[in-house]
C-alpha positions, 0 to 999 in steps of 0.5 A: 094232320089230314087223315086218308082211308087205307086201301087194302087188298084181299083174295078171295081164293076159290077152289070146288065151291070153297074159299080161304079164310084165315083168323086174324091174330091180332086187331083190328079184329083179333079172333074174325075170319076173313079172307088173306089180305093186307095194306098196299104199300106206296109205290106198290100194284095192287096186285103185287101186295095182294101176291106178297100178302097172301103168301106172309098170311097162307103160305100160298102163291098166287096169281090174282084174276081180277077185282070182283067186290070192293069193301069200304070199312068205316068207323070212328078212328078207321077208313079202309077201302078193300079191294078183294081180288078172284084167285083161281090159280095157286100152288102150294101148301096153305099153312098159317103165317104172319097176321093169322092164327088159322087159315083153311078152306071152308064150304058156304054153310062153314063161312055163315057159322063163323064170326066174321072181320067186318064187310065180311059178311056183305061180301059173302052176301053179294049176288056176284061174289055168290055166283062166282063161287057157286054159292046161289 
């Protein structure tokens, strides 16, 4: 049986120089940070999962800007390529759902401290990425 790398999506959602990020409660990476995202499903726009899984993981509706960071997370029994997403625009209250034990808004030096679900940190780390949140 061949195996193919997964594509997920994530959303960085950014509001006055802070992101979402949410602990996951289960593996891979049970107890990590990341931002809400999961697995396209066949058939599906990657901006359409990214919709639907951040509302499973946050409570939150959004409306997905563009791509801004591509992640591909390897490892011996794993191949996943991420595509993180720019949220600006979003309505709701951000609560806890599905795959996350917590999810809330933090700052720059918050993100550093926390331990983080892996390709996170490169991410985080990325001139671009850091620009558009106003990290530099």
């Amino acid at each position: 049986m061949a195996k193919n790398p997964k594509i997920g999506v994530a959303g960085i959602i950014v509001n006055d120089r802070r992101v979402v990020l949410g602990r996951r409660g289960h593996d891979p990476g049970y107890g990590l940070w990341a931002f809400p995202g999961g697995h396209v499903e066949f058939g599906e726009r990657l901006e359409d999962a990214l919709c639907r899984e951040v509302q499973e993981e946050t409570d939150l509706l959004i409306i997905p800007s563009r791509p801004i960071y591509i992640a591909q997370l390897l490892g011996s029994d794993y191949h996943f390529v991420l595509i993180d997403f720019l949220v600006t625009d979003f309505s709701g209250v951000l609560r806890a759902g599905s795959d996350l034990d917590e999810v809330r808004w933090v700052e720059e030096k918050e993100a550093a401290a926390l331990p983080l679900a892996d390709g996170m940190a490169a991410c985080l780390a990325d001139r671009g990425v850091r620009e558009i949140l106003g990290w530099m």
